[in-house]
C-alpha positions in Angstrom: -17.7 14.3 8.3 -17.6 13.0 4.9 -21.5 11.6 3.9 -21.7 8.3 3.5 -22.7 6.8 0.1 -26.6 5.7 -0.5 -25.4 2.3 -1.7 -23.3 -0.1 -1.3 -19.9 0.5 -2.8 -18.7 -1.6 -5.9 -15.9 -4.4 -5.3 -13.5 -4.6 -8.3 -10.5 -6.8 -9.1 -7.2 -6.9 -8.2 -3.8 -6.6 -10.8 -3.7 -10.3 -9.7 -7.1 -11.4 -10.6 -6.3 -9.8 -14.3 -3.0 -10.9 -14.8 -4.5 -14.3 -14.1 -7.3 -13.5 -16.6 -4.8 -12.8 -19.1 -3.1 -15.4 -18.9 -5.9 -18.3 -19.2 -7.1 -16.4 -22.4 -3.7 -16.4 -23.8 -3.2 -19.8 -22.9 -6.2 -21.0 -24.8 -5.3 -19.1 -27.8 -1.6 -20.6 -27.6 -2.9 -24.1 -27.5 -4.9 -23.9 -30.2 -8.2 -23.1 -28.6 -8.3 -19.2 -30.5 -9.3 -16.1 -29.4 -11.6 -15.7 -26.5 -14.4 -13.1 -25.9 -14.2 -13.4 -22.5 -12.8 -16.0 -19.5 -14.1 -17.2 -15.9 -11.0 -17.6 -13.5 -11.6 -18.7 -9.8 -10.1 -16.6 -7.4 -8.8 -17.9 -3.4 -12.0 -17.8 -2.0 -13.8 -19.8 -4.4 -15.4 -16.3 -6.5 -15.5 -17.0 -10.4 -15.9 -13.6 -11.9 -15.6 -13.4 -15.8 -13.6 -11.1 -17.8 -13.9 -9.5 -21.3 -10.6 -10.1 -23.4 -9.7 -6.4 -24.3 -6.8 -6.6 -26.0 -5.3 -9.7 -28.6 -1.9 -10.2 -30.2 0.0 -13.6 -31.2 2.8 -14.9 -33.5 5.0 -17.3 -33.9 5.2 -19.2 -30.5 3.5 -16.9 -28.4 0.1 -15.1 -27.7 -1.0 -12.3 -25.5 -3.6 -11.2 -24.0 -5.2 -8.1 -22.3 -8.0 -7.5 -19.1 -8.7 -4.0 -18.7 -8.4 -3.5 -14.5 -11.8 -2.3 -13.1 -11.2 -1.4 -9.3 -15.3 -1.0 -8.7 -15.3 2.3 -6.5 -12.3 2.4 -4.7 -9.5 5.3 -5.6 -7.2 3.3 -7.3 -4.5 4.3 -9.6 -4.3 1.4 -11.7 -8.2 1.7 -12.6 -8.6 1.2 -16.0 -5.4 0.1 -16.8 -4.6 -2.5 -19.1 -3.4 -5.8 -17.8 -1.2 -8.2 -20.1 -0.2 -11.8 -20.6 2.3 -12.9 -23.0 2.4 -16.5 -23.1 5.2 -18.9 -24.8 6.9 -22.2 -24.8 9.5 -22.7 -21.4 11.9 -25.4 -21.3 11.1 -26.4 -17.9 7.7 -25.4 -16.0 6.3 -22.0 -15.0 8.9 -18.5 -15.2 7.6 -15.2 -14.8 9.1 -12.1 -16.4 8.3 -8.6 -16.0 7.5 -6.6 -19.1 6.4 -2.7 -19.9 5.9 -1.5 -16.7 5.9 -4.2 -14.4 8.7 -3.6 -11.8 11.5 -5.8 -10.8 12.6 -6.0 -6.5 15.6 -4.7 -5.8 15.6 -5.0 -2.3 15.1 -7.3 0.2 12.1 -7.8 2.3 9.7 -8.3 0.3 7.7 -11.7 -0.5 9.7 -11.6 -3.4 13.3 -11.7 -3.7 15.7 -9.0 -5.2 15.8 -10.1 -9.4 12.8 -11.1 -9.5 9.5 -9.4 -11.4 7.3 -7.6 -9.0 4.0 -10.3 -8.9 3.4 -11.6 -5.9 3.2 -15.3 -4.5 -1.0 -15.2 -4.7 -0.8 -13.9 -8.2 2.1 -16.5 -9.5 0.3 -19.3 -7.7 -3.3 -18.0 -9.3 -1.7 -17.9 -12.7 0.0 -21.3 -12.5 -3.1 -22.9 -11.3 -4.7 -21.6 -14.4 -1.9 -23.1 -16.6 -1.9 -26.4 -14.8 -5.8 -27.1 -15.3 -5.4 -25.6 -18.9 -2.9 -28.2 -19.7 -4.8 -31.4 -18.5 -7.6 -30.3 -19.9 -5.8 -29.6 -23.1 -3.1 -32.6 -23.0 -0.9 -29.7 -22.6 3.0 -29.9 -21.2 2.4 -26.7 -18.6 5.7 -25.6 -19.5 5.2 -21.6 -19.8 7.2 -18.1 -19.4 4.4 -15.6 -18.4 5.5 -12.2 -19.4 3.2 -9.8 -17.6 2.7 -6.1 -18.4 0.7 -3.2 -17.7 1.8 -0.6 -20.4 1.3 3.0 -18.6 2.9 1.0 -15.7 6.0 2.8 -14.6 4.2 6.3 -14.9 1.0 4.7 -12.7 3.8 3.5 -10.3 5.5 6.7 -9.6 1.6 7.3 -7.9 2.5 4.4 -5.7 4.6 3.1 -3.0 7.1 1.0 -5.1 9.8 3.5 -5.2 10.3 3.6 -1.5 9.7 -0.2 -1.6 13.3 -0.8 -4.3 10.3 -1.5 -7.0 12.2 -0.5 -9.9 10.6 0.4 -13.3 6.8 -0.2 -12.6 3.7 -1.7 -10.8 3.5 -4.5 -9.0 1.0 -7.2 -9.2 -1.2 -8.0 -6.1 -3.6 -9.6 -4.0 -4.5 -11.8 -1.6 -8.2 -12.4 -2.8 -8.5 -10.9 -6.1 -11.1 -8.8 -4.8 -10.5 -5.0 -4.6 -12.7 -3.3 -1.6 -13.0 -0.2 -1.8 -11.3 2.1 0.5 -9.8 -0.6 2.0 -7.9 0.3 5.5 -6.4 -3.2 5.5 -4.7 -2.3 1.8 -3.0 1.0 3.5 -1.7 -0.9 6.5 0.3 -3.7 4.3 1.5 -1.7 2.2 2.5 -0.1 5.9 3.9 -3.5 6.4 5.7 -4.0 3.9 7.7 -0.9 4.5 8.8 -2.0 7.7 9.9 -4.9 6.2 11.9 -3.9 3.8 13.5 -0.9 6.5 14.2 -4.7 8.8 15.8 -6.0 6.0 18.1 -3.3 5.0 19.2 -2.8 8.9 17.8 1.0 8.2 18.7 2.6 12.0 16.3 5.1 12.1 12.5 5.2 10.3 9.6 7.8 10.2 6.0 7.6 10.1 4.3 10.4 9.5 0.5 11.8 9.1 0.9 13.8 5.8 2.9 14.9 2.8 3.8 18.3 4.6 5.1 16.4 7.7 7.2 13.7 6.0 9.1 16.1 4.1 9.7 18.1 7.1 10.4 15.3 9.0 12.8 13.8 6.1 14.6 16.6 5.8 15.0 17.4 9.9 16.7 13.6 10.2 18.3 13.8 6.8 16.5 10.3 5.7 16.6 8.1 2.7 13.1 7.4 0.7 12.6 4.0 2.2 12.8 5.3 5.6 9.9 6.9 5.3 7.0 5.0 6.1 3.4 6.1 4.4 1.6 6.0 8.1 -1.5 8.0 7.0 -3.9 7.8 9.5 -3.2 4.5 10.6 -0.6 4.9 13.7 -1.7 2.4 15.5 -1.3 -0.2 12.4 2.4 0.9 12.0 3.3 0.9 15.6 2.0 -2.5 16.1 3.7 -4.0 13.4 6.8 -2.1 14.7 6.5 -3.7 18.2 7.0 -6.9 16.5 9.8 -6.0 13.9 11.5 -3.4 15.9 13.9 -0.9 14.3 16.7 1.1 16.7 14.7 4.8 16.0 11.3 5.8 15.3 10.2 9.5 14.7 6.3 9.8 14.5 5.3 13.1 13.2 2.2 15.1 12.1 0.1 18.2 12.6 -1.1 19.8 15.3 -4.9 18.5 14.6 -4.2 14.4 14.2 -1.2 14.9 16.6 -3.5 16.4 19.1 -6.0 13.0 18.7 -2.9 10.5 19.2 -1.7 12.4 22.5 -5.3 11.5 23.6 -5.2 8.0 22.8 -6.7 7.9 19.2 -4.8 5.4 17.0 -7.2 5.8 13.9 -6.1 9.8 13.1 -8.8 9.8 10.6 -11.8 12.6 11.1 -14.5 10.1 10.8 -13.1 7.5 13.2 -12.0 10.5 16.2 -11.8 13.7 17.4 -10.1 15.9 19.3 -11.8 16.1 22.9 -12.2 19.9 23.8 -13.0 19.7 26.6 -10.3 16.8 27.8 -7.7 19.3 27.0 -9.1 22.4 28.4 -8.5 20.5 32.0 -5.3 19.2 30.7 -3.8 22.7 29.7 -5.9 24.9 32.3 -7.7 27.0 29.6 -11.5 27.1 29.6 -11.7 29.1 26.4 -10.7 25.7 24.5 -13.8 23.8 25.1 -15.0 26.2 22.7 -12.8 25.6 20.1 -14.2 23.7 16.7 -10.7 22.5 15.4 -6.9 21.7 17.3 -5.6 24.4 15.2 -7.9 26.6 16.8 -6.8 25.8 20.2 -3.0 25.9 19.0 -3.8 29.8 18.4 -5.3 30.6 21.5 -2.6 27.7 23.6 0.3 28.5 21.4 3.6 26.8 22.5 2.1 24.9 25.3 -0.6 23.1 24.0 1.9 21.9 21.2 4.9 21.1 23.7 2.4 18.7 25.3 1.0 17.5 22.3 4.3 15.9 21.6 5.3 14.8 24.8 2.5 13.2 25.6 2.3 11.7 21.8 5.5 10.1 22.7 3.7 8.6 25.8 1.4 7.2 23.7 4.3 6.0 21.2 6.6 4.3 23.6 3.3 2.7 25.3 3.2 0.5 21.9 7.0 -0.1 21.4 9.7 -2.2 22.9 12.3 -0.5 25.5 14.9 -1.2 22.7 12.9 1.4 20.0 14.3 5.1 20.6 10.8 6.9 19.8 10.6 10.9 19.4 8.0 13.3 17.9 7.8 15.8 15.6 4.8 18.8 15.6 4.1 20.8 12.9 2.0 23.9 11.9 0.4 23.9 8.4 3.4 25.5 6.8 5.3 22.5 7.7 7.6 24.9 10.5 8.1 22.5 13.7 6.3 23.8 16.5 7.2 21.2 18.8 9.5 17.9 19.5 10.2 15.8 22.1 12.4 12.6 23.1 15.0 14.0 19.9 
């Protein structure tokens, strides 16, 4: 197991609480107010952390400004990116745009419609909550179009889930809070979320979750399914299928290895090492074999089982499934080995 850190790990800020930035320092330097070193925003939950303006440009009728994203500790690809606001006279209240890689939605079920840029409701309602105090305070109309951009943006989103999610051409920018935690298992599951969603809204008939690069493609290719079919499950089955039981979908394939497989036969709905393990000795008495209470990894035992211990490993794995979904879901499993060759399926 992975050692756990000496202190505390470091918060950041989301593409939302930057954007938002952005756009109250190019604000003040479009109202006359000039360039700002730095700006205090106040986020949902009433934290007002301050930013250092990075990056400056203006001309006639517009000004922009730049936040450089700082995610604290967690593993996130737009770390260090550059965030922008481009700010400039609208005939009639707030507009958003997308610029350099930003993405536009292309599909439904998302918070955001198809057509529109990629920056969701928190964000849009952060920044024009910015530009409504800005403008009282400044005898300002409040009449903006906030062009948003993150420059390396549609190479950082290829990194992402976008694709799969009809985000064409770039990031999206999110959050709830503002906040960043790091290694956030919430973050994962909605992005789980909104997969489903988008799969509801496009009446997809048959989905996949799956533990692992090397299982989705094998599983994609098996079923023949589109991108957006494929749901990033990770580790977290038991966050997919309880969204699922409320937004059901006519098929669901779960598929993995042999080792997380293994743990969600036995009732584990967290795959990840630190959170369970395989019990040995549980499935020595379940498969009448001895010699795997010995066994240090489900691999291991797969060697010395072979075909049995993986047939049951996906029969009893869709159990587990169909114990979380409607009767109206058509669940089946998929087992691989480490090559990605399926060693087992049941309920196909």
């Amino acid at each position: 197991m992975a050692r756990k850190p000496d202190t505390p790990l470091r918060r950041g800020w989301t593409t939302g609480a930057c954007a938002t930035a952005a756009t109250r320092a190019a604000l003040l330097g479009l109202w006359g107010q000039g360039r700002p070193s730095e700006v205090q925003v106040t986020l949902p939950k009433g934290e007002t952390p301050v930013f250092e303006v990075a990056h400056w440009d203006e001309g006639a009728g517009w000004c922009e400004a730049g936040i450089i994203k700082d995610a604290g500790d967690d593993p996130d690809v737009t770390h260090g990116a550059l965030v922008t606001a481009r700010v400039s006279a609208s005939e009639s209240g707030v507009r958003f745009r997308a610029g350099r890689g930003v993405g536009q939605v292309t599909m439904p079920g998302l918070p955001i419609p198809p057509g529109e840029p990629a920056i969701n409701p928190v964000p849009r309602q952060m920044m024009k909550g910015v530009v409504h105090d800005l403008a009282q305070e400044l005898g300002q109309a409040g009449d903006v179009v906030i062009e948003v951009s993150i420059p390396n943006g549609a190479a950082l989103a290829r990194e992402t889930w976008n694709p799969r999610l009809g985000i064409k051409g770039g990031l999206s920018i999110l959050g709830t809070t503002g906040i960043v935690r790091p290694f956030s298992c919430a973050a994962w599951i909605a992005s789980i979320h909104r997969g489903i969603d988008v799969a509801c809204a496009q009446g997809l008939p048959h989905v996949a979750g799956c533990t692992g690069a090397t299982s989705e493609k094998t599983v994609q290719a098996l079923y023949d399914l589109p991108d957006h079919a494929m749901l990033d499950m990770g580790d977290f089955v038991g966050g997919l299928l309880k969204y699922l039981a409320k937004h059901p979908v006519p098929r669901m394939t779960i598929g993995g290895g042999i080792g997380k497989m293994t743990k969600l036969a036995q009732g584990a709905r967290d795959l990840h090492s630190g959170r369970s393990q395989v019990d040995f000795d549980a499935l020595a008495a379940v498969l009448g074999n001895s010699e795997l209470k010995y066994m240090n990894t489900a691999l291991q035992a797969y060697e010395i089982a072979g075909e049995t211990m993986a047939q049951w490993v996906a029969e009893t794995t869709l159990e587990q499934v169909r114990t979380m979904l409607p009767d109206e879901v058509q669940a089946d499993t998929v087992v691989i080995d480490r090559e990605g060759r399926i060693i087992a399926r049941a309920g196909a």
